[in-house]
C-alpha positions in Angstrom: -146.8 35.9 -72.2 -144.7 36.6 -75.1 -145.6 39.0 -77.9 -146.6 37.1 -81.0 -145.1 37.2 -83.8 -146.2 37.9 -87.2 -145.0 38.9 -91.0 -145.0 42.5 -91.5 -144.3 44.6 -94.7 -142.1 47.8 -94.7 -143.6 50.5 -96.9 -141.2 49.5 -99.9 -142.6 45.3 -99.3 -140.2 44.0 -97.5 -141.4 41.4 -95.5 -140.2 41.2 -91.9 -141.3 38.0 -89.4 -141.3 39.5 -85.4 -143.2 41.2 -83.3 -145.1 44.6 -83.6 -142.2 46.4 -81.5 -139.6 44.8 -83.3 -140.6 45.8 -86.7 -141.5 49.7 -84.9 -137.7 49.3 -84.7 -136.0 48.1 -87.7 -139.2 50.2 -89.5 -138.6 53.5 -88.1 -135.1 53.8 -86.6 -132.1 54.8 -88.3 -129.8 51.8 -89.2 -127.3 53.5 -90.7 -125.8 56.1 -93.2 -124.9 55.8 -96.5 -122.3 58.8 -97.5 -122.6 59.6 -101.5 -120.0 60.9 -103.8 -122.2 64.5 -104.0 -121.2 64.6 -100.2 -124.7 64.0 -98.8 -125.3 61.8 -96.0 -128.1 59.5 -96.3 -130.1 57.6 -93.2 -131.1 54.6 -94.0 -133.4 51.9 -92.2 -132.7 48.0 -91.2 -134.8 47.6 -94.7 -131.8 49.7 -96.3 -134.9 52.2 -97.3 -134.0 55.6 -97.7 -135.6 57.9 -94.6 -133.5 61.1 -94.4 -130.5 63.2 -95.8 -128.9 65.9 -95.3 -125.6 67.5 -97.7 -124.0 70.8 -98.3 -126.6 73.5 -99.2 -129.7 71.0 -98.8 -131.0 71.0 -95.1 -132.0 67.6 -93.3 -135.4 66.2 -95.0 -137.4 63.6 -95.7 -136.7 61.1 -98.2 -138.9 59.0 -100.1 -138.1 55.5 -99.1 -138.7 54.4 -103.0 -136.3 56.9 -104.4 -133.3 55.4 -105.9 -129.6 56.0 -104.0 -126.7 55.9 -105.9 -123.1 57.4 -105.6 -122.3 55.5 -102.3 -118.5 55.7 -101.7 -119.2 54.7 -97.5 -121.6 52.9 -95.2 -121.8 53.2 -91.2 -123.8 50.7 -89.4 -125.0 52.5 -85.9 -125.9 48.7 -84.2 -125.9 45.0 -85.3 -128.2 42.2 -84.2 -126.3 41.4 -80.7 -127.4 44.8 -79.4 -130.4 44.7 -77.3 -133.8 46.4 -78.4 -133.4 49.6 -75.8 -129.2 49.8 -77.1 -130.7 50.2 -80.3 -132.3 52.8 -79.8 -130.3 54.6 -77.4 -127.1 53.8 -80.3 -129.1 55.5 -82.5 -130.5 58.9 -80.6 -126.6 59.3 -79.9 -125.7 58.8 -82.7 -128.0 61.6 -84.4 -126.9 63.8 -82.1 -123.3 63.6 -82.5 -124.1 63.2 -86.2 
């Protein structure tokens, strides 16, 4: 049996149709990372909401996914759509690491 799917809201109100694990994904891992002109490096979600940064003299924290980003000068994508749900997340944890 197939998991159902259903619309779920990120915590900014993005709307998202799939299943529960798919939106556990796109919700809660890193997407990507936006690079800002004060040199910090921001992780972002598949909703492009803010989730944590890190920059010269300010160690890696939580963000507030409502706060406002600007200054980007660069964005890395760590997986697209064609990867499979367990790439994803492996893409991701690697790319953390190395990060």
């Amino acid at each position: 049996m197939k998991p159902k799917k259903t619309e779920h809201t990120s915590i900014t109100g993005k709307t998202f149709y799939g299943t529960p694990a798919e939106f556990h994904l796109y919700n809660n891992l890193p997407f990507g990372r936006w690079t800002l002109a004060d040199r910090r490096e921001v992780l972002f979600n598949w909703f492009y909401e803010p989730m944590f940064q890190r920059g010269p003299g300010i160690p890696p924290c939580e963000m507030d996914p409502h706060a406002k980003v600007s200054g980007i000068l660069w964005v890395d994508l760590i997986y697209n759509e064609a990867h499979r749900h367990h790439e994803k997340r492996h893409l991701a944890k690697t790319w953390l690491i190395a990060s």
